[in-house]
PDB file of N, CA, C and O in Angstrom:
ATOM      1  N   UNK A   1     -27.528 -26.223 -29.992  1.00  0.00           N
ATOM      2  CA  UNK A   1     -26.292 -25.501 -29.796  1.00  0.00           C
ATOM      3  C   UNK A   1     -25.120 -26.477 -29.884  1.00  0.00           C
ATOM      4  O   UNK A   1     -25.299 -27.686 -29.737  1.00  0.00           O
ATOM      5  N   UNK A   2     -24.053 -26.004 -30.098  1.00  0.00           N
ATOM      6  CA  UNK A   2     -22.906 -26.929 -30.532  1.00  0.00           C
ATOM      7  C   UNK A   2     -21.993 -26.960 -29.399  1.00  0.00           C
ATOM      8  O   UNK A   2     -20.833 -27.355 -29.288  1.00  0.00           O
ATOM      9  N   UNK A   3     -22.694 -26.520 -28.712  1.00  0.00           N
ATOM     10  CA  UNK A   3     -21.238 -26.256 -26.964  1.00  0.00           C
ATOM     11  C   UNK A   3     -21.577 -27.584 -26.456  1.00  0.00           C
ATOM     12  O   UNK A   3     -22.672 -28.129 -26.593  1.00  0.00           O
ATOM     13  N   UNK A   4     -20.532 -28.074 -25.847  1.00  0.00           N
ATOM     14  CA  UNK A   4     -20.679 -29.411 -25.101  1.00  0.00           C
ATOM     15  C   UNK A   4     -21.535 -29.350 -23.975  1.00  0.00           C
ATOM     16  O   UNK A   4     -21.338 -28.319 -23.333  1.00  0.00           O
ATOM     17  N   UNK A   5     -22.397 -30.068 -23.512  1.00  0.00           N
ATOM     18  CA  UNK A   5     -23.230 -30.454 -22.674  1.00  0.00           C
ATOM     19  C   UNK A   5     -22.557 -30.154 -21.273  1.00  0.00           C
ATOM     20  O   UNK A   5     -21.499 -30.652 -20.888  1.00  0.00           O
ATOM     21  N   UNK A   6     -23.554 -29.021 -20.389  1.00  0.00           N
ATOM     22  CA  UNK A   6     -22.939 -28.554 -19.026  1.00  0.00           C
ATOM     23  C   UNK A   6     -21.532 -28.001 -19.270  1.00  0.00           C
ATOM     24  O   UNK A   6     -20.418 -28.424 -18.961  1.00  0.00           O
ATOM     25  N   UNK A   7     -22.044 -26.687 -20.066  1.00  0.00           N
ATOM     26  CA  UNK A   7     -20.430 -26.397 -20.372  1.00  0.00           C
ATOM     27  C   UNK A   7     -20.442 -24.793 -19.431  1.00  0.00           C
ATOM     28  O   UNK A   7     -19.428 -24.162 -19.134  1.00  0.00           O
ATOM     29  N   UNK A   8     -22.054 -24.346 -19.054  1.00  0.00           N
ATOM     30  CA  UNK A   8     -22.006 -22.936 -19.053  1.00  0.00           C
ATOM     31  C   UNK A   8     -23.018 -22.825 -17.168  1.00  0.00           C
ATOM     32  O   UNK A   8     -23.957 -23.552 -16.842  1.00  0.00           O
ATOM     33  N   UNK A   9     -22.499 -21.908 -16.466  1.00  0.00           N
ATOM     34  CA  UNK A   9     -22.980 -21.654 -14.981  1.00  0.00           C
ATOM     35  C   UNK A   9     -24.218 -20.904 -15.215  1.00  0.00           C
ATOM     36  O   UNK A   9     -25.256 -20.965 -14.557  1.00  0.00           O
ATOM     37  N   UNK A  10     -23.813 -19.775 -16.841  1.00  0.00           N
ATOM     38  CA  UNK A  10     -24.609 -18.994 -16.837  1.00  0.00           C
ATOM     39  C   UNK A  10     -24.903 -18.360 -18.145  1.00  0.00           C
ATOM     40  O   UNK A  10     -23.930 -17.977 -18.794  1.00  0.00           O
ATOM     41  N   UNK A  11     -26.118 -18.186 -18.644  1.00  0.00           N
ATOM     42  CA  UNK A  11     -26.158 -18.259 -20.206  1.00  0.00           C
ATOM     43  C   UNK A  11     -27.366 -16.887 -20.192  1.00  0.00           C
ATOM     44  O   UNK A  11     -28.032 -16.880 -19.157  1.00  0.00           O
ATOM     45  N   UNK A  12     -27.589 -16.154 -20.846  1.00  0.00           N
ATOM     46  CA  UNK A  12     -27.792 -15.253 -21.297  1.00  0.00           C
ATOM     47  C   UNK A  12     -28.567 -14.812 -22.646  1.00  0.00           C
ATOM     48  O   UNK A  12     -28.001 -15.062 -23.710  1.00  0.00           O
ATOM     49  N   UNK A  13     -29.595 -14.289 -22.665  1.00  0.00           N
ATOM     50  CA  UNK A  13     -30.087 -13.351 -23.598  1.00  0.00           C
ATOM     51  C   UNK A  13     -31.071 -11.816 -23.922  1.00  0.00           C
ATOM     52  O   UNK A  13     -32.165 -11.710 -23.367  1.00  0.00           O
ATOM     53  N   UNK A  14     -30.857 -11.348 -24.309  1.00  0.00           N
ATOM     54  CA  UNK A  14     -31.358  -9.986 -24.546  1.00  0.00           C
ATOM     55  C   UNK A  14     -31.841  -9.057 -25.508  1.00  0.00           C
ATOM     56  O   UNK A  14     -31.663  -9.223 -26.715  1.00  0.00           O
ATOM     57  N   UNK A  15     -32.526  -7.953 -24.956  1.00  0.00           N
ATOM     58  CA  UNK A  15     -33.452  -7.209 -26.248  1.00  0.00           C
ATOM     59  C   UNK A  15     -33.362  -7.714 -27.564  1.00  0.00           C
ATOM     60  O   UNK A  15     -32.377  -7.661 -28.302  1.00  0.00           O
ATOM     61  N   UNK A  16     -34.438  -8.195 -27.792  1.00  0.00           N
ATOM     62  CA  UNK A  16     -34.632  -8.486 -29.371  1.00  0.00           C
ATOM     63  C   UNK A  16     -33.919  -9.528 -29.997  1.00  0.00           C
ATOM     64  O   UNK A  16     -33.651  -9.510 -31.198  1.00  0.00           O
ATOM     65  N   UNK A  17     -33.630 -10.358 -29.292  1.00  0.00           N
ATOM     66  CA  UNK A  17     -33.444 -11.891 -29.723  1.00  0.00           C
ATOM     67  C   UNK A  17     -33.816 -12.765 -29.917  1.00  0.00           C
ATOM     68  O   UNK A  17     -33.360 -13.642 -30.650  1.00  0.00           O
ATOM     69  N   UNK A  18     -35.004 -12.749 -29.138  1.00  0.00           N
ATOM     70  CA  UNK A  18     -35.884 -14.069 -29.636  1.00  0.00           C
ATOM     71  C   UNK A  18     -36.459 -14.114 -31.095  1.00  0.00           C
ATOM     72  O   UNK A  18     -36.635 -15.092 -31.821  1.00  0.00           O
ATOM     73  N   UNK A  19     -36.801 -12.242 -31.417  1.00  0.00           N
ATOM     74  CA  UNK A  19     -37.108 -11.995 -32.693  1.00  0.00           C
ATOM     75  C   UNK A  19     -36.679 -12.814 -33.934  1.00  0.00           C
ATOM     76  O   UNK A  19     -37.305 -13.235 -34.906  1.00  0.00           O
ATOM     77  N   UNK A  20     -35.179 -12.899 -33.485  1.00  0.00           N
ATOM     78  CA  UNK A  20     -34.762 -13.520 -35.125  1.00  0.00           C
ATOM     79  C   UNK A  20     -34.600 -15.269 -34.864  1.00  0.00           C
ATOM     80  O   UNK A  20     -34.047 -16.057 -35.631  1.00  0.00           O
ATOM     81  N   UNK A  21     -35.113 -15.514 -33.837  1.00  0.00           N
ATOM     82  CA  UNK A  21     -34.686 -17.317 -33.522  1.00  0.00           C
ATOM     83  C   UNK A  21     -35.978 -17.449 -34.713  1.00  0.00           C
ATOM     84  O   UNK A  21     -36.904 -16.641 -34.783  1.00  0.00           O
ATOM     85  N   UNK A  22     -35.787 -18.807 -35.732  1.00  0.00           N
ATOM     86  CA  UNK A  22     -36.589 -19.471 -36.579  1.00  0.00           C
ATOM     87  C   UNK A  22     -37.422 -20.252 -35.540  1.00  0.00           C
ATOM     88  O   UNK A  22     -38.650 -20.226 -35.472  1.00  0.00           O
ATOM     89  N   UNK A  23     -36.647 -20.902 -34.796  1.00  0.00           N
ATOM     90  CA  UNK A  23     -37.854 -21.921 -33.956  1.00  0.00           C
ATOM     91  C   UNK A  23     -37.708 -21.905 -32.460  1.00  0.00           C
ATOM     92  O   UNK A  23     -37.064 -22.685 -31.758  1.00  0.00           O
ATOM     93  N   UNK A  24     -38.552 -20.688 -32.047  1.00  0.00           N
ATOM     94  CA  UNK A  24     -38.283 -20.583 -30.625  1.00  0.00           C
ATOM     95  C   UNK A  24     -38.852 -21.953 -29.498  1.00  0.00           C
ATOM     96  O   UNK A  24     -38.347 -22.102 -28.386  1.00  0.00           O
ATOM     97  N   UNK A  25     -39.618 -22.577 -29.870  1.00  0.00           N
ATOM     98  CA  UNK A  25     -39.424 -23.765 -28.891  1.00  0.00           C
ATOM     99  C   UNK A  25     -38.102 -24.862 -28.580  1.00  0.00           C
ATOM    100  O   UNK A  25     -37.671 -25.338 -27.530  1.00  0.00           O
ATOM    101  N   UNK A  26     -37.640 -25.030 -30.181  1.00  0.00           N
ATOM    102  CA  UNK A  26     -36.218 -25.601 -29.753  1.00  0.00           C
ATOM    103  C   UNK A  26     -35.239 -25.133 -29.609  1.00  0.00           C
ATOM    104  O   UNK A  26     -34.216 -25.808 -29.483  1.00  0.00           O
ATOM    105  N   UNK A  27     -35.255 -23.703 -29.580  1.00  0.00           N
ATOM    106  CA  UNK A  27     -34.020 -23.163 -28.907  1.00  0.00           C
ATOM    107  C   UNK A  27     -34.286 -23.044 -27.269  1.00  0.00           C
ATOM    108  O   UNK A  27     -33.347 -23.106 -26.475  1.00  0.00           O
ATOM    109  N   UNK A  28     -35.848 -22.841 -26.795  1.00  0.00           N
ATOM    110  CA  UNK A  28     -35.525 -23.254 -25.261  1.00  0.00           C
ATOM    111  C   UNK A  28     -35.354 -24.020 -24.876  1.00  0.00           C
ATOM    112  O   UNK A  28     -34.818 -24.013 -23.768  1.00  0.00           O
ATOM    113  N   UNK A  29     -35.771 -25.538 -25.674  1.00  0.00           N
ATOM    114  CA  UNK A  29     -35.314 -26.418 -25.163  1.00  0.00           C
ATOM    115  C   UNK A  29     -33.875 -27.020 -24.910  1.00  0.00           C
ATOM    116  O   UNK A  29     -33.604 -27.963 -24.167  1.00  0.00           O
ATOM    117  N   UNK A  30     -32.583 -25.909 -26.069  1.00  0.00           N
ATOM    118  CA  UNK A  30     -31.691 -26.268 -25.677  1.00  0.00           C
ATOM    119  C   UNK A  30     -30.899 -26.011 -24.260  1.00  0.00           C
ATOM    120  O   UNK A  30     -30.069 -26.630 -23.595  1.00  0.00           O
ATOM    121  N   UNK A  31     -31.612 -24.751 -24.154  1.00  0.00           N
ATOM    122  CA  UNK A  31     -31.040 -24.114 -22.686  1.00  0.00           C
ATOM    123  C   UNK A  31     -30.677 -24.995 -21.368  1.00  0.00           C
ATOM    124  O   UNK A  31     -29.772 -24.796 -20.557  1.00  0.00           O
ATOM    125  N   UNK A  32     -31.611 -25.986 -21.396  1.00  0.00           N
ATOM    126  CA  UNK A  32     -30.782 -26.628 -19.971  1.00  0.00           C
ATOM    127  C   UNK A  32     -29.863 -27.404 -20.505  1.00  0.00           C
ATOM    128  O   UNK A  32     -28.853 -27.631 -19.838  1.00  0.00           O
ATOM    129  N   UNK A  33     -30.001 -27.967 -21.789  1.00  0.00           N
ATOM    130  CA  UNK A  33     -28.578 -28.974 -21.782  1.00  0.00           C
ATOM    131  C   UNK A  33     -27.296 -28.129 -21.590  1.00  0.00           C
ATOM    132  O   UNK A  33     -26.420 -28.854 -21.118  1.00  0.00           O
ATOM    133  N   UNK A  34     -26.846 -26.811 -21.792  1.00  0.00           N
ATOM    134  CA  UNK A  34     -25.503 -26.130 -21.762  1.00  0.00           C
ATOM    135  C   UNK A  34     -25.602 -25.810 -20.562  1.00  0.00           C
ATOM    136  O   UNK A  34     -24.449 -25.537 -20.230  1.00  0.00           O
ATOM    137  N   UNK A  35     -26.428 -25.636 -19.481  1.00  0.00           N
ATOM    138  CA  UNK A  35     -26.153 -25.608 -18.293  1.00  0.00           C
ATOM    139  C   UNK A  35     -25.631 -26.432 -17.214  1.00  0.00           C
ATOM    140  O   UNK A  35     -26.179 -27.511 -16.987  1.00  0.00           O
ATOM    141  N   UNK A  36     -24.625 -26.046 -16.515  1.00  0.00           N
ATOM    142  CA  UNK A  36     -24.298 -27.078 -15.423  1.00  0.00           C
ATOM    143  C   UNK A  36     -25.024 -27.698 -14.498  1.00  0.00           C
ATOM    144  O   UNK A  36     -26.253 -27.647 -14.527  1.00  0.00           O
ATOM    145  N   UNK A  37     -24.688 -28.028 -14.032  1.00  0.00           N
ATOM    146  CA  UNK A  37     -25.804 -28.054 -12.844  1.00  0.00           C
ATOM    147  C   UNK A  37     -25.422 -27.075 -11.975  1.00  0.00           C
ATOM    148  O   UNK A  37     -24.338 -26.656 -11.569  1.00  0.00           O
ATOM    149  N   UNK A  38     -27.506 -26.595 -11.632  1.00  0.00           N
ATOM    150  CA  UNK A  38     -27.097 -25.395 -10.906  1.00  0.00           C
ATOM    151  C   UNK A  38     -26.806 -23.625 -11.444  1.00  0.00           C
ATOM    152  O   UNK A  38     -26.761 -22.490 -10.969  1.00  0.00           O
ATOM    153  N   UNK A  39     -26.635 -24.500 -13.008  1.00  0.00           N
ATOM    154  CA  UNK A  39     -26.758 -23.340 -13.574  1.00  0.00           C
ATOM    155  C   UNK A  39     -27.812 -21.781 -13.633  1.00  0.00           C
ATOM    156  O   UNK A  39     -28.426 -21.665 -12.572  1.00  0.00           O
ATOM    157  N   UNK A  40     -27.986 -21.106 -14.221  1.00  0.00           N
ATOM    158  CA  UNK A  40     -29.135 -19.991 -14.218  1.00  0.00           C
ATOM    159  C   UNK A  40     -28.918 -19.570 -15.688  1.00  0.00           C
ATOM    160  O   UNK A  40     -27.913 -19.398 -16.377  1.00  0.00           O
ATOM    161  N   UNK A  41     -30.560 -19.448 -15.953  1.00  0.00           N
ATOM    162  CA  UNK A  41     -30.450 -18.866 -17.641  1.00  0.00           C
ATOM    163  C   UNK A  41     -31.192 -17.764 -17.279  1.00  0.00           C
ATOM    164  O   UNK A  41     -32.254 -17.802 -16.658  1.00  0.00           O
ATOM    165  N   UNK A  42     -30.535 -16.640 -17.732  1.00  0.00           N
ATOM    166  CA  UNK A  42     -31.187 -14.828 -17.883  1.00  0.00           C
ATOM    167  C   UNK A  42     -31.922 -14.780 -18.879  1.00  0.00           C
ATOM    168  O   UNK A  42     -31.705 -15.436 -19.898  1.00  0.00           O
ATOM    169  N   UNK A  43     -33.095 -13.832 -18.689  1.00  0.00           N
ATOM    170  CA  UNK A  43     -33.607 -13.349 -19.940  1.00  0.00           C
ATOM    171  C   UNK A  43     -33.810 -12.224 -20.062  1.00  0.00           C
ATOM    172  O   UNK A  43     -34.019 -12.000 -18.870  1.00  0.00           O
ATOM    173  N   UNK A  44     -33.994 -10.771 -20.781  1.00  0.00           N
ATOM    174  CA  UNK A  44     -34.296  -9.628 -20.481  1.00  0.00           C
ATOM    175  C   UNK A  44     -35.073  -9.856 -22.045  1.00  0.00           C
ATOM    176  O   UNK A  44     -34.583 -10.399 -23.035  1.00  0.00           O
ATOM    177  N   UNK A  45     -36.375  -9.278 -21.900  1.00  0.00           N
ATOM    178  CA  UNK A  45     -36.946  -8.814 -23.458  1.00  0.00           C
ATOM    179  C   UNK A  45     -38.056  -7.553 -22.972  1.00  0.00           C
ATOM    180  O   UNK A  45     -38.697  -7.309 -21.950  1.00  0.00           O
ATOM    181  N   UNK A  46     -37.899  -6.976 -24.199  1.00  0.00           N
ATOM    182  CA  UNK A  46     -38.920  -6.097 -24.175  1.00  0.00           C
ATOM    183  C   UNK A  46     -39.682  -5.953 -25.322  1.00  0.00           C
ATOM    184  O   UNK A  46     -39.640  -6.919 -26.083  1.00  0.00           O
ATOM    185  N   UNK A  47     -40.501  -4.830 -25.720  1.00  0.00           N
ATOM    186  CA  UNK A  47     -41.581  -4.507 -26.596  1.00  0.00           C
ATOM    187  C   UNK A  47     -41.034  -3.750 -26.967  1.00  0.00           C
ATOM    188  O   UNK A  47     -40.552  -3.255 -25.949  1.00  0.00           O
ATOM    189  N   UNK A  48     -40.433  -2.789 -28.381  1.00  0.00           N
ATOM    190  CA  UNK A  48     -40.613  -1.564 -28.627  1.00  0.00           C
ATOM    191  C   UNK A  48     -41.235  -1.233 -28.805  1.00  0.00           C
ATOM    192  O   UNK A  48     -41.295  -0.262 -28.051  1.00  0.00           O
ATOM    193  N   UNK A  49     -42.321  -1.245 -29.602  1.00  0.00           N
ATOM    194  CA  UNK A  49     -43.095   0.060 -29.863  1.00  0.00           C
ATOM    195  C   UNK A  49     -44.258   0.807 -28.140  1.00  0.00           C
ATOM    196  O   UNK A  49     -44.941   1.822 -28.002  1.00  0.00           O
ATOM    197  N   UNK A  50     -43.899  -0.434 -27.140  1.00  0.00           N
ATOM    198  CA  UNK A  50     -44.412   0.005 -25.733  1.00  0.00           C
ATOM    199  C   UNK A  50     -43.621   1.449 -25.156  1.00  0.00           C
ATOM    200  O   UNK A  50     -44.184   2.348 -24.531  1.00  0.00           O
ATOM    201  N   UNK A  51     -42.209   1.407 -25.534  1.00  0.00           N
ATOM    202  CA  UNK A  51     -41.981   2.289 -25.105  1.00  0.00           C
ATOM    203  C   UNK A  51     -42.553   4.066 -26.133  1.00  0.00           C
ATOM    204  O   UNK A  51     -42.099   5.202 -25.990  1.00  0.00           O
ATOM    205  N   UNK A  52     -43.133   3.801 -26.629  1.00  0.00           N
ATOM    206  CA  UNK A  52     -43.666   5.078 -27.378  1.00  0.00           C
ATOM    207  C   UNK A  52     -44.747   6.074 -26.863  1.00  0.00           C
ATOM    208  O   UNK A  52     -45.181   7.107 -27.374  1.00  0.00           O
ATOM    209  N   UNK A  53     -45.127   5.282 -25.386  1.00  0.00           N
ATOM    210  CA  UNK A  53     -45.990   5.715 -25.069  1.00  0.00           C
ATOM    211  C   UNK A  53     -45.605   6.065 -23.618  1.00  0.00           C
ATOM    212  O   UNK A  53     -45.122   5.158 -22.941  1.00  0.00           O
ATOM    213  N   UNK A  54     -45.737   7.052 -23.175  1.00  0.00           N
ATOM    214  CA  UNK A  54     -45.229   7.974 -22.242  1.00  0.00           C
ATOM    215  C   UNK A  54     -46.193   6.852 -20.660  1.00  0.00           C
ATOM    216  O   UNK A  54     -47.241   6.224 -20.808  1.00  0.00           O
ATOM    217  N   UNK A  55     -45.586   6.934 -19.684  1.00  0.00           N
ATOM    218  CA  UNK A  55     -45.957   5.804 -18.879  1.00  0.00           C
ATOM    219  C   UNK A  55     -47.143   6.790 -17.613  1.00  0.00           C
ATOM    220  O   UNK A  55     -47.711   6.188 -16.703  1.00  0.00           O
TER     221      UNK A  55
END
């Protein structure tokens, strides 16, 4: 990522994003460098085709 180092409290991602990352190991590994210290990284993912099926 191109953000300066400990730039973010709180960083974020959601439905269907990891999908299009090319190389999901080094994009987690960027996650703590943009965090402050103390920071928190969110994640929300899901499955679609799970929801097709009545629970």
């Amino acid at each position: 990522m191109p953000e300066q180092k400990g730039s973010f409290d709180i960083t974020e991602t959601s439905n269907g994003t990891i999908t299009w990352l090319s190389n999901l190991e080094d994009w987690a590994r960027s996650i703590p460098s943009v965090l402050a210290d103390g920071g928190v990284f969110m994640i929300s993912e899901n499955h679609p085709p799970a929801f097709r099926f009545e629970q």
